[in-house]
C-alpha positions in Angstrom: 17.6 168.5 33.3 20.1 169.8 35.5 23.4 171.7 33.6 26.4 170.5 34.5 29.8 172.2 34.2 30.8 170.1 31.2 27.6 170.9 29.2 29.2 174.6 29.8 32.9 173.4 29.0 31.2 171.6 25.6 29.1 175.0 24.5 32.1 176.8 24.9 34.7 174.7 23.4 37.1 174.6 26.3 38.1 172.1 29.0 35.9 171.9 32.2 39.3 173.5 34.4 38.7 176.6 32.2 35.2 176.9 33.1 36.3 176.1 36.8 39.5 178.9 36.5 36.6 181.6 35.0 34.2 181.1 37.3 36.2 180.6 40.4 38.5 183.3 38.9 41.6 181.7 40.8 43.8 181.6 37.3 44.6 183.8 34.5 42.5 183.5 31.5 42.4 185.1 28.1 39.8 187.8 27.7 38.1 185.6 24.9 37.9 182.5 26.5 36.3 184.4 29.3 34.0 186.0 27.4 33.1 182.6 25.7 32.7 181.0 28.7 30.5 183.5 30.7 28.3 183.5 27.4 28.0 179.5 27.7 27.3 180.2 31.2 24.2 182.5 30.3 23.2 181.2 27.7 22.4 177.5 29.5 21.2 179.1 32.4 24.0 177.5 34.3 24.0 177.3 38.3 27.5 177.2 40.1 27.6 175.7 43.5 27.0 178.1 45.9 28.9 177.8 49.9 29.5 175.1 51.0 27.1 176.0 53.5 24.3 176.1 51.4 24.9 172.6 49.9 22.7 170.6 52.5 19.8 173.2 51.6 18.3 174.7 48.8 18.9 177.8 49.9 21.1 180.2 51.9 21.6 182.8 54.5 21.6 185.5 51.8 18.8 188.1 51.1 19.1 190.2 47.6 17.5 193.2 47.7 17.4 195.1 44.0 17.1 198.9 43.7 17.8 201.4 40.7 19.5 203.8 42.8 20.2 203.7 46.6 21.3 207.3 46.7 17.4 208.0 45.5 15.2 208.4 49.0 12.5 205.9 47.5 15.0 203.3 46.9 17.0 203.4 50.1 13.7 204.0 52.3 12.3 200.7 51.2 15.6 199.2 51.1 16.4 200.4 54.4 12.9 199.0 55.8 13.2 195.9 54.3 16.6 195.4 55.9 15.4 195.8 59.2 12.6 193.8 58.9 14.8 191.4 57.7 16.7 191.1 60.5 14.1 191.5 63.4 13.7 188.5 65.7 16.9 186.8 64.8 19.7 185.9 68.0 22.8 186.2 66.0 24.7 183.2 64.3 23.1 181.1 65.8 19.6 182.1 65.6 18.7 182.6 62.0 20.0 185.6 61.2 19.9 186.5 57.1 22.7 188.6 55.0 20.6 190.9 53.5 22.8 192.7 50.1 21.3 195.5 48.6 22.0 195.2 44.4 22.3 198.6 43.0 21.6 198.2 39.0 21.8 201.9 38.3 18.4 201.3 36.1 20.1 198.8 33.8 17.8 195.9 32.7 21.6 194.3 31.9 22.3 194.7 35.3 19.0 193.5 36.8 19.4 190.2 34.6 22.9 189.7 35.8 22.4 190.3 39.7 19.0 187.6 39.7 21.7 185.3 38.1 24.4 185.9 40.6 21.6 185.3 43.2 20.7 182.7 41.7 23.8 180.8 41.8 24.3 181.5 45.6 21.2 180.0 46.0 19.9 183.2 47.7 16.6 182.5 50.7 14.7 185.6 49.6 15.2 188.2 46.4 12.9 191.5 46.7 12.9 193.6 43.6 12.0 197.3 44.2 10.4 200.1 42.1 8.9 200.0 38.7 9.7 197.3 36.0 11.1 198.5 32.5 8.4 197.9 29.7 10.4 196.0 27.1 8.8 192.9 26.2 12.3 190.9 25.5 13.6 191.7 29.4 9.9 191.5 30.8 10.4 187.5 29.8 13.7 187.6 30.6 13.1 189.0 34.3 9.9 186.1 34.3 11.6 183.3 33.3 14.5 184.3 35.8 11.8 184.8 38.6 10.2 181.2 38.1 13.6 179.1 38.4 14.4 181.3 41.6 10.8 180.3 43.0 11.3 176.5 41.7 15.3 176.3 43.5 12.8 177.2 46.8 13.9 181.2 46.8 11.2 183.3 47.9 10.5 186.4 45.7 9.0 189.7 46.5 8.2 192.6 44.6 7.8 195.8 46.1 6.1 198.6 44.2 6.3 196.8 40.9 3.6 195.5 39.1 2.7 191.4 39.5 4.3 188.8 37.6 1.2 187.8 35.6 0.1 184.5 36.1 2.6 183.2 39.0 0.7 183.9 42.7 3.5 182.2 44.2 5.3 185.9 43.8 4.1 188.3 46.5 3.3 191.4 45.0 3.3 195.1 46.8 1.5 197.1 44.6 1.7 201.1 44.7 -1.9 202.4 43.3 0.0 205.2 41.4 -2.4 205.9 38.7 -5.4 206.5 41.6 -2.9 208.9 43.6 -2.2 210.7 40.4 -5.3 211.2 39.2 -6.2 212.8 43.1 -3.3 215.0 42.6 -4.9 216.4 38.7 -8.1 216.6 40.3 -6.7 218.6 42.9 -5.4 221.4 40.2 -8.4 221.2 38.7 -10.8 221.9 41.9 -8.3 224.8 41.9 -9.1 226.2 38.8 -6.5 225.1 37.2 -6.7 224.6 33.3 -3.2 224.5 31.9 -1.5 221.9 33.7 2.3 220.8 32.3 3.5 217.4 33.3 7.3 216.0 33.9 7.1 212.6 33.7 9.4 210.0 34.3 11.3 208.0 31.7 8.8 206.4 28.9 9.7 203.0 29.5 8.7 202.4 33.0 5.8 201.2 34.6 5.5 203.7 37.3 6.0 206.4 34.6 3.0 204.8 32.6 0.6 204.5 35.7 0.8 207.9 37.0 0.2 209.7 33.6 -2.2 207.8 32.9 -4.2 208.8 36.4 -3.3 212.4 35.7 -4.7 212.4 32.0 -7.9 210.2 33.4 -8.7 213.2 35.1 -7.9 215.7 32.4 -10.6 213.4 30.5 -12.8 213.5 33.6 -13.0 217.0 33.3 -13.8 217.7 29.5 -9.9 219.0 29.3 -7.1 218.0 26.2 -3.9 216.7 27.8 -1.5 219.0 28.3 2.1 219.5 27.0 4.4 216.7 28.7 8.4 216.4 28.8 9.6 212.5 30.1 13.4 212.4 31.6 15.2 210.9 34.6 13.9 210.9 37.9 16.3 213.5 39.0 16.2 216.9 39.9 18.6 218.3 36.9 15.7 216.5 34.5 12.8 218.2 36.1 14.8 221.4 35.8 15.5 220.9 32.0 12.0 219.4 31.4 10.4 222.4 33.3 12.3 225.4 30.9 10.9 223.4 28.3 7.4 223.1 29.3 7.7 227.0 29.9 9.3 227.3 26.0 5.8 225.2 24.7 3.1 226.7 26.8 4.3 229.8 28.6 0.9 230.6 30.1 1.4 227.7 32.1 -0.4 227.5 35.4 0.4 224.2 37.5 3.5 221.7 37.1 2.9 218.2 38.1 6.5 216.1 38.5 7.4 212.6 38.5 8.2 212.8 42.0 9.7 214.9 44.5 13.2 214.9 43.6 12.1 216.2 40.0 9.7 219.1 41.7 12.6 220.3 43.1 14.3 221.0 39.6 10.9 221.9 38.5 10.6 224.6 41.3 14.5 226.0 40.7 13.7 226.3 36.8 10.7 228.4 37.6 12.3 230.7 40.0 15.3 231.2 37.6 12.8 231.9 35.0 11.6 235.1 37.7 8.3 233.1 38.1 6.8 232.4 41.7 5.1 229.4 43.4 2.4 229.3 44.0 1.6 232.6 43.1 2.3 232.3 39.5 2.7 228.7 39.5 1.9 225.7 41.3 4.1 223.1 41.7 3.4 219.0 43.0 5.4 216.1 43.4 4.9 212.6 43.9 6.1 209.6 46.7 6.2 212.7 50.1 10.1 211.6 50.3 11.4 213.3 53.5 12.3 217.1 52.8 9.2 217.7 50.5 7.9 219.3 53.6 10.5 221.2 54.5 11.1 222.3 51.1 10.0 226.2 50.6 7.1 226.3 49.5 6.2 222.5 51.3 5.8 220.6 48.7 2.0 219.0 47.5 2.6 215.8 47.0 1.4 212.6 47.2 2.4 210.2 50.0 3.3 206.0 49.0 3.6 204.5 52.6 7.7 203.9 51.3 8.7 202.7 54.8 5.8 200.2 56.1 5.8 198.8 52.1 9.9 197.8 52.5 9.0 196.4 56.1 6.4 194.4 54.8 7.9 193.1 51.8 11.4 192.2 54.1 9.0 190.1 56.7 6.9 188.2 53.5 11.4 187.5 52.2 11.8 185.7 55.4 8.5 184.2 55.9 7.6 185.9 59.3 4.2 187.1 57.0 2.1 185.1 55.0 0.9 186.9 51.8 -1.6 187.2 50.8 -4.3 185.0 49.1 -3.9 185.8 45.1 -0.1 187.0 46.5 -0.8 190.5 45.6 -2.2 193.9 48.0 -2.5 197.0 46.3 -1.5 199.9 48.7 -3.4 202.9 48.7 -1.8 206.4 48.1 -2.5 209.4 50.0 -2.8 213.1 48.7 -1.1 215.4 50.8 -1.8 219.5 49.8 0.7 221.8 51.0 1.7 225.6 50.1 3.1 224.6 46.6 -0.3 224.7 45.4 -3.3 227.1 45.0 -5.5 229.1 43.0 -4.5 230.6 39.6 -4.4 234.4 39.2 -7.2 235.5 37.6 
């Protein structure tokens, strides 16, 4: 049954202008009432009329496009991509053209929530969510139930590098095979000789975190080896410093540091040199996602490579239907192992 505004004005005690004044916010209105309303709002899943252009459709012109961080190269790669491929093929007002907005939620499952709402209400055409999901059961349904009255008001939804939705195929699904690249990148070390491997993960909660330790510590298994010591932080370069000086305080006889990801074997690799260490020569040193200066970097950087670019392409072309997706609504791309000077043999 379809909410109205006066089921909202009843659930919050006050009249249906309030509810108008607070969502339109055209009038003054106390900070309680607000509050009141906005929680009446949420918590009957209520839908305000998006433009008035959108009112002969279900949907509109408008494209969200969710990322943790758009500062972060993995976000704004994909982002960028999708953007373009977003707009490719359209003649201008007149000829299809989608707003594309990229939502920056800073990590936030609070903020996630709140900008599939807002898109919601604007009845948006498309909504592609980027990067990992967070693993907490209560925003996992939450994020699901969210996703299927999105897909039933006729938006099309795309996730790109994050796990499936279980049990929905109608949700196209770009799938990064992080657990296989990580486990190429251990066995890498290990065909090196490499027997005392630290690992900087990612924070604990997220799925990409999740998938590429547990590649890395099925080929510790593989090999007969004990997992090593492991630090989680932030994907950011400060945290793979920090996390690296305290891998070195566990286990200084430390031979190879694997990190989250680039960005976080660039701390890694400043933490080791402050500490008078060298790489590779008394350390090796790998990354993850081949983000755009982890060749350049000194040593280049071994890393492995997620296709960011042609993944945000192709998840922008499934948002406006110029690509059909495919059958089961789910492809699992393939990651590449790319070994550079930041790796090699231990000293004997």
């Amino acid at each position: 049954m379809t909410v109205t505004l006066a089921d909202v004005a009843a659930r919050a005690q006050v009249s249906p202008a309030t509810v108008s004044r607070v969502l339109n916010g055209n009038y003054p209105v106390a900070a309680s009432t607000r509050e009141r309303v906005l929680r009446a709002v949420d918590e009957l899943d209520y839908v305000l009329n998006g433009p008035a252009s959108s009112l002969a459709a279900a949907t509109s012109d408008l494209v969200g496009i969710l990322v943790n961080d758009i500062a972060d190269p993995f976000f704004g790669i994909m982002a960028g991509a999708a953007q373009n491929a977003i707009g490719e093929g359209a003649q201008g007002r007149a000829g299809g053209e989608k707003l594309a907005v990229v939502c920056n939620t800073g990590g936030s499952p609070e903020r996630e929530l709140t900008y599939l709402t807002l898109l919601q209400r604007q009845r948006a055409a498309a909504v592609i969510l980027t990067g990992g999901s967070l693993e907490a059961p209560d925003h996992m349904a939450a994020v699901s139930a969210k996703l299927a009255k999105l897909t039933d008001a006729g938006t099309r939804i795309v996730l790109c590098g994050r796990p499936p939705v279980q049990g929905d195929a109608s949700v196209a699904a770009l799938t990064f095979d992080n657990r296989a690249g990580a486990r190429r990148l251990a066995e890498h070390l290990l065909s090196l000789g490499h027997r005392r491997i630290g690992y900087v993960a990612g924070p604990a909660d997220r799925t990409t975190t999740r998938h590429r330790l547990e590649g890395h510590r099925e080929a510790l298994a593989a090999a007969g080896l004990p997992q090593g010591p492991t630090v989680h932080g932030r994907y950011d370069r400060r945290s793979g410093y920090d996390a690296t000086l305290e891998l070195l305080r566990r286990e200084p006889s430390l031979t190879a540091v694997v990190a989250a990801n680039d960005t976080v074997a660039l701390g890694a690799c400043a933490a080791l040199r402050d500490q008078g260490l060298r790489i590779p020569e008394d350390v090796s040193v790998a990354g993850f996602d081949d983000l755009p200066f982890s060749i350049d970097a000194v040593p280049a950087l071994t890393t492995v490579r997620l296709p960011l670019h042609d993944a945000g392409a192709r998840a922008g072309r499934l948002a406006v239907g110029t690509e059909e997706a495919p059958p089961g609504g789910v492809t699992t791309i393939p990651a590449e192992l790319l070994v550079r000077d930041s790796t090699a043999r231990p000293r004997d």
